[in-house]
C-alpha positions as CSV (number, residue, x, y, z in Angstrom):
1,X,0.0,0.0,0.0
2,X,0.9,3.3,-0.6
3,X,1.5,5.8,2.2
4,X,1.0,9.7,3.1
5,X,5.0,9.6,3.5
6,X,5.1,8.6,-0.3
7,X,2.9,11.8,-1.3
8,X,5.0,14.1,0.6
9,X,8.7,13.2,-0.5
10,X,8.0,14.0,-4.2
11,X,8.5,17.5,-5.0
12,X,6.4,19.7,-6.8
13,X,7.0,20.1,-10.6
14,X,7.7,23.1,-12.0
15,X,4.8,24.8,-13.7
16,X,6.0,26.7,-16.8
17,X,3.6,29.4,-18.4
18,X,1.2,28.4,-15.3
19,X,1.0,32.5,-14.5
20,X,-0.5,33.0,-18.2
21,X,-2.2,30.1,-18.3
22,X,-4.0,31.2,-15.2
23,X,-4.7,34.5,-16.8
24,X,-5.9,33.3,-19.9
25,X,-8.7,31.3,-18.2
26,X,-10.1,33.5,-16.2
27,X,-10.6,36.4,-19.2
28,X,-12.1,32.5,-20.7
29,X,-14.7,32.6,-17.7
30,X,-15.4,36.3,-18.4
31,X,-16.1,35.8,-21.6
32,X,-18.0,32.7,-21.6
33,X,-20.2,34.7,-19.0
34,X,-21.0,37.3,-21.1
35,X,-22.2,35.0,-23.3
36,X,-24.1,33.0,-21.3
37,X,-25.9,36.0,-21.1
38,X,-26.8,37.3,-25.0
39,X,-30.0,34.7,-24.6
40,X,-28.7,32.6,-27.4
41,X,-29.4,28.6,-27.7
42,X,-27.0,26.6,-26.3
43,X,-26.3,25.1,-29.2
44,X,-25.5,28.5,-30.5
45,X,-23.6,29.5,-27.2
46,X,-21.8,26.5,-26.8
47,X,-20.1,27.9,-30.7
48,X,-19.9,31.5,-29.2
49,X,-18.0,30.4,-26.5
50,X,-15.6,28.2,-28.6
51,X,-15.0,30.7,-31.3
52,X,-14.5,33.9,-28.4
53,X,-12.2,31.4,-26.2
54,X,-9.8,30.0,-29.0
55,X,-7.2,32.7,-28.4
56,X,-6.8,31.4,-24.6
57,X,-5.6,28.2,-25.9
58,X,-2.3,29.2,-26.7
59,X,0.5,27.5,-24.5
60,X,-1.8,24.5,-24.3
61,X,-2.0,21.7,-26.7
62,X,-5.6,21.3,-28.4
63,X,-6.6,17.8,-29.1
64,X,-4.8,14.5,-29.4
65,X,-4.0,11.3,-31.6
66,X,-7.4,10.0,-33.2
67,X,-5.9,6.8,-33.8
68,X,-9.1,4.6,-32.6
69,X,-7.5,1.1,-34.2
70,X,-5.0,0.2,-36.5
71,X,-4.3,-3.6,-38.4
72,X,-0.8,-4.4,-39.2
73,X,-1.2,-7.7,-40.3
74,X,2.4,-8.5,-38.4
75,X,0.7,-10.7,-35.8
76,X,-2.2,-11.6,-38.0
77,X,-5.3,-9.5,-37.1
78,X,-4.0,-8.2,-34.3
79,X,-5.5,-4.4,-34.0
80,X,-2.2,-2.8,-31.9
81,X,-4.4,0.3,-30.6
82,X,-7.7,-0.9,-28.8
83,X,-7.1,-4.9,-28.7
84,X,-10.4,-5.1,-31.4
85,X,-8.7,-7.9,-33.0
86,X,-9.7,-9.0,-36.2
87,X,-10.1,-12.9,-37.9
88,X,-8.5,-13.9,-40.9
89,X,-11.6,-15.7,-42.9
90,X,-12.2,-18.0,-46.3
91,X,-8.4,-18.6,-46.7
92,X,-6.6,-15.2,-46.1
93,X,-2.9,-15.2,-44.5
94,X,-0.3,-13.0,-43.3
95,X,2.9,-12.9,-45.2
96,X,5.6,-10.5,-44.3
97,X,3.1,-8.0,-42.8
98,X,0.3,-8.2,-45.3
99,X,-2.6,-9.9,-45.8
100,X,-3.2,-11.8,-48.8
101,X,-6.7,-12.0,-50.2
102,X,-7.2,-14.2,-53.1
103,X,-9.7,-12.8,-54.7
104,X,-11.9,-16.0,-54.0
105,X,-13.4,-15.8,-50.9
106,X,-10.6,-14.9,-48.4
107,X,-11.5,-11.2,-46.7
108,X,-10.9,-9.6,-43.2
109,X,-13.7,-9.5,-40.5
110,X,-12.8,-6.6,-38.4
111,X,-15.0,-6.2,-34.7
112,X,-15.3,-2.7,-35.3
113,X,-18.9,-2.4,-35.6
114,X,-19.8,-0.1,-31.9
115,X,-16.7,2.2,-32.7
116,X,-18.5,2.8,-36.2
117,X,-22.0,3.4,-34.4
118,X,-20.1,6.1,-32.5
119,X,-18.5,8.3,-35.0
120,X,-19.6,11.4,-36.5
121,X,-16.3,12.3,-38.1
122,X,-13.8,9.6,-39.3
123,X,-10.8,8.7,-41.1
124,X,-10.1,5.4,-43.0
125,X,-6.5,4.7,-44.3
126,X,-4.8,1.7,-45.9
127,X,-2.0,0.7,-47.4
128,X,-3.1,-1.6,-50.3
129,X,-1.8,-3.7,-53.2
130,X,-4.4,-4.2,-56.1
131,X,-2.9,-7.4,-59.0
132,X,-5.0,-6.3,-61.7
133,X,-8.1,-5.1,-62.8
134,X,-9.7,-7.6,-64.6
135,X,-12.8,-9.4,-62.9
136,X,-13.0,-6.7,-60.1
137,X,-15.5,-4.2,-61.0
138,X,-17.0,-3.6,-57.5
139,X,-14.8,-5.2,-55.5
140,X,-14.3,-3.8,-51.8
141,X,-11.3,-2.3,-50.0
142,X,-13.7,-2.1,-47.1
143,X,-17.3,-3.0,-47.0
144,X,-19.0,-1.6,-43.5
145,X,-22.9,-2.9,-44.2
146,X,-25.7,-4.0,-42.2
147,X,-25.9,-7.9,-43.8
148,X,-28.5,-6.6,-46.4
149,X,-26.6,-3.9,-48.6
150,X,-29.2,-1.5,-47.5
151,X,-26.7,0.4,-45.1
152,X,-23.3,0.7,-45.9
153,X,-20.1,2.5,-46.5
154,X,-18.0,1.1,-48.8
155,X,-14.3,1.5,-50.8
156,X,-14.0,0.2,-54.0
157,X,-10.9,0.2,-56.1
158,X,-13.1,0.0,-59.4
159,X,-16.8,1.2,-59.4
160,X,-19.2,-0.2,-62.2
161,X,-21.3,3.1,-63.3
162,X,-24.7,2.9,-63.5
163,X,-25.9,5.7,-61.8
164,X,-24.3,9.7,-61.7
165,X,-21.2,9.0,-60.7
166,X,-18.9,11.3,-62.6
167,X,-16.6,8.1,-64.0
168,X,-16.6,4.5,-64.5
169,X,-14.3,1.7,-63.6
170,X,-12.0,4.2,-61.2
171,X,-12.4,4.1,-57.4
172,X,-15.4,5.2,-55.2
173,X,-16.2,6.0,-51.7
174,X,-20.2,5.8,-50.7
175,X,-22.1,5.7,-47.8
176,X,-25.7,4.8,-48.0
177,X,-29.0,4.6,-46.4
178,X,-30.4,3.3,-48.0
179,X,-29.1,2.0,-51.6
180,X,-29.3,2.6,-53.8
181,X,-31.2,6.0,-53.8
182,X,-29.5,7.2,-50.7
183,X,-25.9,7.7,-51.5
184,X,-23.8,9.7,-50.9
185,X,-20.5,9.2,-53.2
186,X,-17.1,10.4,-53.7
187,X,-16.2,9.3,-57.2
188,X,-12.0,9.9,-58.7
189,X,-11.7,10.9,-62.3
190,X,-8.1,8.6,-62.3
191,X,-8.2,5.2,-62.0
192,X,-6.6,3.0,-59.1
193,X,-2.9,2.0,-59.6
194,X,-2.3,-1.8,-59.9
195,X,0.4,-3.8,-58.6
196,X,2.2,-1.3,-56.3
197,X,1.6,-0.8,-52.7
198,X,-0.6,2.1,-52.5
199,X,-1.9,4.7,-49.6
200,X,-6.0,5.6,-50.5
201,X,-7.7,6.8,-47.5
202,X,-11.6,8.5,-47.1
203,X,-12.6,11.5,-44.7
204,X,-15.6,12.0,-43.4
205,X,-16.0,15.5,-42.1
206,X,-19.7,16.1,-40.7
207,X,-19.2,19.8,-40.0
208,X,-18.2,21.0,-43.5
209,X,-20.2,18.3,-44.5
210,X,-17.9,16.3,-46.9
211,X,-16.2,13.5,-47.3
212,X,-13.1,13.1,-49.8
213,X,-11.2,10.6,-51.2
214,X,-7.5,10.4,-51.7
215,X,-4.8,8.4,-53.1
216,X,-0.9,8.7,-52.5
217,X,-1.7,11.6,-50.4
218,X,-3.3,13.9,-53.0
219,X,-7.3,14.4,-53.0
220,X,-8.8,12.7,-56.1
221,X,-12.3,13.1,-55.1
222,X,-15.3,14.8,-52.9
223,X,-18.8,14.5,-52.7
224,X,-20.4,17.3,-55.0
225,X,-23.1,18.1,-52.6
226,X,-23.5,18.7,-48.6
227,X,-23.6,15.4,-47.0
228,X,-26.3,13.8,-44.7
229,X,-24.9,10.6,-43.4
230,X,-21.7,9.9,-41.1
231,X,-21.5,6.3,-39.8
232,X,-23.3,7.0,-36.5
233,X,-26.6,7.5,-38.2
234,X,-26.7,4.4,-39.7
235,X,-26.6,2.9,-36.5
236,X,-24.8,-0.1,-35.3
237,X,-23.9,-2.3,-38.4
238,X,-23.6,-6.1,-38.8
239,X,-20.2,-6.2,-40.4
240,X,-16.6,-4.5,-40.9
241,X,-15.3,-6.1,-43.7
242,X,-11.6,-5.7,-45.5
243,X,-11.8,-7.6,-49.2
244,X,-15.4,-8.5,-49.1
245,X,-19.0,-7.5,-50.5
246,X,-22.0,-7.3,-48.4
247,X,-23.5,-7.7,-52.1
248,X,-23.1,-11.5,-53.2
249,X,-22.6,-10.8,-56.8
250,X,-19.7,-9.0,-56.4
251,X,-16.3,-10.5,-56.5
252,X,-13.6,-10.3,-53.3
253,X,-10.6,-8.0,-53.6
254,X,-7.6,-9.6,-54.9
255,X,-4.2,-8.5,-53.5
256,X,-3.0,-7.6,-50.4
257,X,-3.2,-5.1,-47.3
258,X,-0.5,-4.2,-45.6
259,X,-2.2,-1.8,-43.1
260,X,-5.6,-0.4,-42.3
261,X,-6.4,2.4,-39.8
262,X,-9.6,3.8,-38.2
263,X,-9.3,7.3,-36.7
264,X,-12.1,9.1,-35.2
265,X,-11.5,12.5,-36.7
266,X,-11.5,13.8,-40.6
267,X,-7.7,14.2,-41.0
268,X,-6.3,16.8,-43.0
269,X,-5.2,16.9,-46.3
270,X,-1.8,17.5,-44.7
271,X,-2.0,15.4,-42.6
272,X,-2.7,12.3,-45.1
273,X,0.3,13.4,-47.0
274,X,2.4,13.1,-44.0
275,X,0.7,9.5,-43.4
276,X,1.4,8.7,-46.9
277,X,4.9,9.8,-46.8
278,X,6.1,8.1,-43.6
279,X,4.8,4.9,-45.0
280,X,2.6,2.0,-43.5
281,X,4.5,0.9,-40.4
282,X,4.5,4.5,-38.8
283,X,2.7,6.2,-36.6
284,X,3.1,9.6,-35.1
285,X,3.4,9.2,-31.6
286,X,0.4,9.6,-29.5
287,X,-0.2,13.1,-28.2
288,X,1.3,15.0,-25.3
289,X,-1.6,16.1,-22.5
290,X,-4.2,18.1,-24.0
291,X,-7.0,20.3,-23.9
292,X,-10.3,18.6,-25.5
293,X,-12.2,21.5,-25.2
294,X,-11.6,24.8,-22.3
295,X,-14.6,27.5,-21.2
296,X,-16.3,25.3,-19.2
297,X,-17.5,25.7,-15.8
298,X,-19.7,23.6,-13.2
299,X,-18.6,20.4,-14.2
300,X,-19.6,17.9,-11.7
301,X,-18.7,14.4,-13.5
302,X,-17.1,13.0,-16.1
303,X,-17.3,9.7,-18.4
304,X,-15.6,8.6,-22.0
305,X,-15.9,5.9,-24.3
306,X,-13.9,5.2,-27.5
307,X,-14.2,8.5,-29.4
308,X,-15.9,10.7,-27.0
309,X,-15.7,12.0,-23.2
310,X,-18.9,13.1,-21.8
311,X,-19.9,15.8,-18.4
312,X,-22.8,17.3,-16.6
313,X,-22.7,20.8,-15.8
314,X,-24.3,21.5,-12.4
315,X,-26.8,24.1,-12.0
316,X,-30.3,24.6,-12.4
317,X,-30.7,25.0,-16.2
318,X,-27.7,22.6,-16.5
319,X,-26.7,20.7,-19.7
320,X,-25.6,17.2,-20.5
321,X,-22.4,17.7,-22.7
322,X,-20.1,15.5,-25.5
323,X,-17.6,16.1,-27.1
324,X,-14.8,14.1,-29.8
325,X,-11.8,13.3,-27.7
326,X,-9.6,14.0,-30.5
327,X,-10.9,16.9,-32.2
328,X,-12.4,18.7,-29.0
329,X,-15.5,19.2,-31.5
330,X,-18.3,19.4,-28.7
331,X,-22.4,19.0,-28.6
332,X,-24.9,20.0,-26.0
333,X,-27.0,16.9,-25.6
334,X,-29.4,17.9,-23.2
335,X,-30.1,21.4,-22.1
336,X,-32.2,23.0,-19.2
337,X,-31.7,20.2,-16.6
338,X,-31.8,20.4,-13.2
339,X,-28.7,19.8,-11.4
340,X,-26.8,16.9,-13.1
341,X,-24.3,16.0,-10.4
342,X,-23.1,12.5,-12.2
343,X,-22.9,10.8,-15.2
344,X,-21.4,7.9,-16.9
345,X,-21.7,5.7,-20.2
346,X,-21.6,2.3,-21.6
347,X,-21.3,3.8,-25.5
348,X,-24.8,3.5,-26.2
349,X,-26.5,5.1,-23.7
350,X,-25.0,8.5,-21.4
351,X,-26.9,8.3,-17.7
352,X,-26.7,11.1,-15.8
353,X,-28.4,12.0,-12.2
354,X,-30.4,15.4,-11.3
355,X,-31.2,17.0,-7.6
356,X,-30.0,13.8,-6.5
357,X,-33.1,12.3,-6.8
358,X,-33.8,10.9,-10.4
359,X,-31.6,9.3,-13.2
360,X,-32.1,9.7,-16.6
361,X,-30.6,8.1,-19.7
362,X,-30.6,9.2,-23.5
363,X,-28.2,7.7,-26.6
364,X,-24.8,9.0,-26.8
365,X,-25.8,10.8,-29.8
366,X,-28.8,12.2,-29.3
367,X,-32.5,11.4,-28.7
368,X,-35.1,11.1,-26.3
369,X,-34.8,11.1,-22.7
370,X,-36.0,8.1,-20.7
371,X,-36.2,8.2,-16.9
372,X,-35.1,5.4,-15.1
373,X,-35.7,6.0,-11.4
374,X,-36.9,8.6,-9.5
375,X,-37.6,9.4,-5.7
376,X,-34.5,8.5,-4.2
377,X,-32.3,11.0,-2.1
378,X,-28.8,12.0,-2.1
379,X,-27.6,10.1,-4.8
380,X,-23.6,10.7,-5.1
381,X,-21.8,9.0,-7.5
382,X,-23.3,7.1,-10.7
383,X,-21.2,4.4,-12.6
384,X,-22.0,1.3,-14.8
385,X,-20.7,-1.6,-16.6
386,X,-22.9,-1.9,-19.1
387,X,-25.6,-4.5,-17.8
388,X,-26.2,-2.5,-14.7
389,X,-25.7,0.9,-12.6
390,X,-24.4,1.5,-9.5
391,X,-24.1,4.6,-7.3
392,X,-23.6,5.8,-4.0
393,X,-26.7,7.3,-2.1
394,X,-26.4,7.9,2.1
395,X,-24.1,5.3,3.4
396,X,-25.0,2.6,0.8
397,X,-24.3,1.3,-2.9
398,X,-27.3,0.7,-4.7
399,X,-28.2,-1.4,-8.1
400,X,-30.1,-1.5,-11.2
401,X,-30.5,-3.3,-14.4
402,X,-29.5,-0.2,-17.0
403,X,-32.9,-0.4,-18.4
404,X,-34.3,0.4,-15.5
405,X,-36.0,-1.3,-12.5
406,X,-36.0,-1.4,-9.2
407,X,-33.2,-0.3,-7.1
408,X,-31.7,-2.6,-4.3
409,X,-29.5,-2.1,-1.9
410,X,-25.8,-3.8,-2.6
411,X,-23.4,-2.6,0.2
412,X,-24.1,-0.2,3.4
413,X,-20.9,1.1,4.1
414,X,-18.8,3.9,5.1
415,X,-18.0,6.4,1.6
416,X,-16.0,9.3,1.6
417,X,-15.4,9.5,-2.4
418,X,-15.0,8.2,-5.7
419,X,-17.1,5.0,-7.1
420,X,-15.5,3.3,-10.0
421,X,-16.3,0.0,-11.9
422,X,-15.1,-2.3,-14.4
423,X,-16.6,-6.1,-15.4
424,X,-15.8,-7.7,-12.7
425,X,-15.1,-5.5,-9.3
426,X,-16.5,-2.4,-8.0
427,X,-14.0,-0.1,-6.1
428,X,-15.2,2.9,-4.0
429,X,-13.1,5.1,-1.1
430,X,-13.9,4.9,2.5
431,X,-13.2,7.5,5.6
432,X,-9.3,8.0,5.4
433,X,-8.5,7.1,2.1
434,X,-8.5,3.8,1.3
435,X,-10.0,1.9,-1.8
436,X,-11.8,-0.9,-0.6
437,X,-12.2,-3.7,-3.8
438,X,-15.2,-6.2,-4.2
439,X,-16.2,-8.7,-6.7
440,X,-19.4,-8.2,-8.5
441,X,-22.4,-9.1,-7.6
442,X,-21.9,-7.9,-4.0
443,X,-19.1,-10.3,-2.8
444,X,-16.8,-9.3,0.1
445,X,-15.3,-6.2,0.1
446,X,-11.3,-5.7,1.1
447,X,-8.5,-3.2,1.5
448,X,-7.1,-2.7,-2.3
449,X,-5.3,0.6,-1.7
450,X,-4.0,2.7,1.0
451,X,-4.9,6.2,-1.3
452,X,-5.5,9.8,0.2
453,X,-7.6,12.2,1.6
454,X,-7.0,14.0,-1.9
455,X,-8.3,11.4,-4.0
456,X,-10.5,12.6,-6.3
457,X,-11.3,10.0,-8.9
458,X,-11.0,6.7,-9.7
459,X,-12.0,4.7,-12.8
460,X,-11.0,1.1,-14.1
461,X,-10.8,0.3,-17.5
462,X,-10.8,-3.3,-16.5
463,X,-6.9,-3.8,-16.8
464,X,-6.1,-0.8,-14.5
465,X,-7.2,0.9,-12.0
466,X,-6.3,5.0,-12.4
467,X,-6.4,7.3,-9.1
468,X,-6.6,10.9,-9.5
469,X,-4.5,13.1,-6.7
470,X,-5.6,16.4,-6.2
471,X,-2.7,17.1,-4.4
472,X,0.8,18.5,-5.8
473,X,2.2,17.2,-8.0
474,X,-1.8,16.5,-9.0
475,X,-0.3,13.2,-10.2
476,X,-2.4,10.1,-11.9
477,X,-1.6,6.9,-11.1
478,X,-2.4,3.4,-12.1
479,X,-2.5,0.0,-10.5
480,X,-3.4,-2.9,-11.9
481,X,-6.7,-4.6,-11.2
482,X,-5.5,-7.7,-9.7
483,X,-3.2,-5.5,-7.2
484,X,0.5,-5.0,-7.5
485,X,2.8,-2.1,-7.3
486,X,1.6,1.0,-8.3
487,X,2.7,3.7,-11.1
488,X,3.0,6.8,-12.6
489,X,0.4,6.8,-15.4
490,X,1.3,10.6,-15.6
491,X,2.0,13.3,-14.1
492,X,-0.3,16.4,-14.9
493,X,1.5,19.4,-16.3
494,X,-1.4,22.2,-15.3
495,X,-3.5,23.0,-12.5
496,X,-5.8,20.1,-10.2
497,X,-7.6,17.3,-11.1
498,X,-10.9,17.0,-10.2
499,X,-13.5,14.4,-12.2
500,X,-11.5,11.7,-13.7
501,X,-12.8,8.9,-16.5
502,X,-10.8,6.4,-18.6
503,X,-11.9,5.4,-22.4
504,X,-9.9,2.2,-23.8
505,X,-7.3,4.5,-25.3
506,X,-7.2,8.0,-23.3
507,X,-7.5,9.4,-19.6
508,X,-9.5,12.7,-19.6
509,X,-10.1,14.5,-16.5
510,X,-11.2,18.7,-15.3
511,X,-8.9,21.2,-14.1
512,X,-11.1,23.7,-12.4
513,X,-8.7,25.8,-12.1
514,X,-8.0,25.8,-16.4
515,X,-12.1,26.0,-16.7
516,X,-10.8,22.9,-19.1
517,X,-11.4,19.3,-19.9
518,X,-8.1,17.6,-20.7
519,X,-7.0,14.2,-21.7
520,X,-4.2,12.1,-22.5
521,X,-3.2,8.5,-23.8
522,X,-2.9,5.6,-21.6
C-alpha cells in the first residue's frame, strides 16, 4: 500500500507558463459569462464560446492522436491500438506484414462495428496492393454494411457506373441509407494503380459536411453536394469487412493489405500526405496532454468511451455535454436540466443523475430522454458496466439493471469519495482514504489501496485501476486490477484534477482551475 510519506517526499514540478495560463482562463470565464448571457441557444452559445475562447488556448496543446485502431497484419489480425482484433476468414494469411486476399473468398472481419455506431467524423486509411483489374468491377477495399446492402459504406478500387457517378471503372467512396437512392458518393476521375503498394484513404467530415477521397496523399475526389450521413446515423452495423462484399454478386478484392487504420477525426489533407509519406508501419506518436475542449464551468462528473468524453454541468438549467476526444468538436446533448451531479456511459446510452433524486438516460448521440428512477435522495456517484448501474446514495451502494427497475441495496458502508467500476469488481473510497475492492455481484469487500484524503477519482478500465490526486504534484496513477505495485500513469502538467474517466485508449479529467477538460493517452 501506498503511504502519506510517499505523497510528501515527491517534489512539486515546475509549472511553466502556469501564471499566463491562469490568466488566460479567467478572461475565458469572463467571456464565456458574457455569453451565457446574449439569450442565445445553447447550441448557439456553446459555438460563441468556442469561437470567443480559442485565443486562450495558446500555451496549451488542443486535441490528441485520433488513432481509434489500426491492423498491421504483423501478428495476423492483431489491432495494436484498442485490442479489437480482427479474424482472418475463407483462406486469407499474413505474409511479411500483409494480408493476402485471393480474390476468392478470403476477406478480413474486423470487430469494429460499436466504434462505427459512435463516430460522427472519421478517417479510414490503408495501405493496399491491387494485382489487376480484370474481374474486379466492384470489389471492396472495405465493406462496412448491415448484412443486407441497404446500409453501408464502402471503398471500391473500381466502381461499375450505373448511376451519376462522374466516372466509371475508377475508385469510389459511398455511404448509403439506403441504396441505392441514398448515396452519398465520392467518385476519382483517375483510376486505381495496380500492382504497387498504395496509400487511399476516405474522410468523413460532418461539420463541413464532406467527405473526400485520396490516393498517394493527393485528394482525387469529394462529394459534390453537402452530406447527410456519417457512420453514426446508420446505426450499429452487422459487419466490418476488408476484401469482401456485403453484395453477393460481387467479387472479393484480390491482393494484399499491408495496413488499415480507423481514426475518429476527418484528418487533413496534410496530414494524409504526412501519413502517406512516412509509409505504413508508422505512426506519429500519441499526443502529449491536452486540452479537449476549455470554457467550461460547473462540471460535476465525467465519463468517455472510445471517441468521445462526456460531463454534466451543475446548475439549475444545467446541460448534458459530448464532445470528440480527438478533435475537442463538442455538442450539447441535453439542455435545461436540473442539477446533473453525475454521469457515466456504456457507449450507447449517457446516464446522468439530477437533484440527487432521479436518473435519466438518453443515446450518446442524441435522442429522447427516458427516466429510469426517481424518488431516491442523495444520490452521489453514478457508474456502470454496461448491464447494470451502480451509485452511492447515504451510506449505501445501490443497483439496477441499466434499463431500469428497481433499485436494491448492494453494500451499506462507510463512503467518503470516488465509485469506480469495471466487469468484474467495483471499487469505492472509505473515511481515510483507502479503496476498498469487491467482486461483482456484491461479494466481500477488502483493502485494495491505501490512497488519500486528496483522491479525487477513480475509474477502471478493467486492466487498470487510475487514481486521481488532487494534491501536488496532481499526479495520476495506475495499479493494476488484480493489485500490485503501483505507477506513474502521468504526471499532470497544469492545475488540479478534479473528475477523472478512462476510455480504452485516453485518460481525460477537469482542471477547475483551467475551466478545461483535458485528456491524454494511456
Amino acid at each position: 500500500m501506498r503511504t502519506m510519506s510517499e505523497f510528501s517526499s515527491r517534489n512539486s514540478k515546475p509549472r511553466g507558463g502556469w501564471d499566463a495560463l491562469r490568466q488566460a482562463t479567467k478572461v475565458s470565464a469572463m467571456l464565456a459569462g458574457v455569453l451565457g448571457l446574449v439569450g442565445c441557444t445553447p447550441e448557439q452559445q456553446l459555438q460563441l464560446e468556442q469561437d470567443a475562447l480559442s485565443s486562450s488556448r495558446a500555451g496549451l496543446t488542443m486535441g490528441g492522436s485520433s488513432l481509434l485502431h489500426r491492423y498491421s497484419f504483423t501478428a495476423g489480425g492483431t489491432d495494436s491500438v484498442s485490442a479489437a482484433h480482427a479474424t482472418l476468414e475463407g483462406g486469407a494469411t499474413t505474409v511479411n506484414g500483409e494480408v493476402i486476399l485471393n480474390g476468392a473468398g478470403a476477406y478480413v472481419n474486423l470487430p469494429i462495428t460499436g466504434t462505427l455506431a459512435s463516430l460522427q467524423d472519421a478517417t479510414f486509411e490503408a495501405w493496399v496492393k491491387w494485382d489487376s483489374a480484370s474481374g474486379q468491377t466492384w470489389a471492396r477495399i472495405f465493406d462496412f454494411n448491415d448484412g443486407v446492402w441497404y446500409k453501408s459504406l464502402v471503398l471500391t478500387p473500381r466502381n461499375g457506373g450505373f448511376d451519376s457517378g462522374p466516372a466509371v471503372n475508377t475508385p469510389r467512396f459511398s455511404i448509403f441509407s439506403p441504396a441505392i437512392s441514398g448515396e452519398e458518393q465520392a467518385t476519382s476521375a483517375i483510376k486505381f494503380p495496380m500492382g504497387a503498394l498504395t496509400h487511399v484513404a476516405v474522410t468523413m467530415d460532418s461539420v463541413a459536411r464532406v467527405n473526400r477521397l485520396y490516393i498517394d496523399g493527393v485528394q482525387v475526389a469529394q462529394t459534390t453536394t453537402p452530406t447527410a450521413l456519417t457512420p453514426a446515423s446508420l446505426g450499429t452495423l452487422a459487419n466490418a469487412w476488408l476484401g469482401r462484399s456485403a453484395y453477393s454478386a460481387d467479387p472479393f478484392f484480390k491482393g494484399s493489405i499491408s495496413e488499415f487504420r480507423v481514426h475518429g477525426a476527418a484528418l487533413s489533407s496534410n496530414a494524409l500526405t504526412a501519413s502517406y509519406q512516412a509509409g505504413p508501419d508508422t505512426v506519429m506518436a500519441p499526443g502529449t496532454e491536452h486540452v479537449v475542449i476549455d470554457g467550461r464551468t460547473d462540471v460535476a462528473g465525467m465519463a468517455a468511451d472510445t471517441t468521445s468524453v462526456y460531463w454534466v454541468e451543475k446548475r439549475t438549467d444545467g446541460q448534458v455535454m459530448k464532445a470528440s476526444l480527438s478533435t475537442g468538436r463538442a455538442q450539447v446533448l441535453a439542455s435545461g436540466r436540473e442539477n446533473p451531479s453525475a454521469v457515466t456511459t456504456d457507449a450507447t446510452f449517457v446516464y446522468w443523475v439530477e437533484n440527487g433524486t432521479t436518473i435519466f438516460k438518453m443515446p450518446v448521440n442524441g435522442g429522447s430522454i427516458t427516466s429510469l428512477a426517481s424518488g431516491l435522495s442523495g444520490i452521489g456517484q453514478l457508474v456502470t458496466d454496461g448491464a447494470e448501474l451502480f451509485w452511492t446514495q447515504g451510506g449505501s451502494i445501490l443497483h439496477m439493471p441499466v434499463q431500469g427497475g428497481t433499485p436494491a441495496i448492494l453494500y451499506t458502508t462507510a463512503l467518503a469519495g470516488p465509485l469506480a467500476v469495471d466487469g468484474h469488481h467495483l471499487y469505492w473510497m472509505v473515511p481515510g482514504g483507502t479503496i476498498v475492492k469487491a467482486a461483482k455481484p456484491g461479494g466481500p469487500a477488502s483493502s485494495f489501496w491505501n490512497s488519500s484524503n486528496s483522491t479525487t477519482g477513480i475509474a477502471s478500465d478493467g486492466t487498470d485501476l487510475f487514481i486521481a490526486e488532487n494534491l501536488s504534484p496532481y499526479d495520476i496513477l495506475r495499479l493494476p486490477v488484480g493489485g500490485s505495485q503501483w505507477a506513474l500513469a502521468f504526471a499532470v502538467r497544469y492545475g488540479n484534477i478534479t473528475s477523472l474517466a478512462v476510455g480504452p485508449n485516453r485518460v481525460a479529467w477537469f482542471d477547475p482551475s483551467l475551466g478545461a477538460i483535458l485528456a491524454k493517452g494511456k
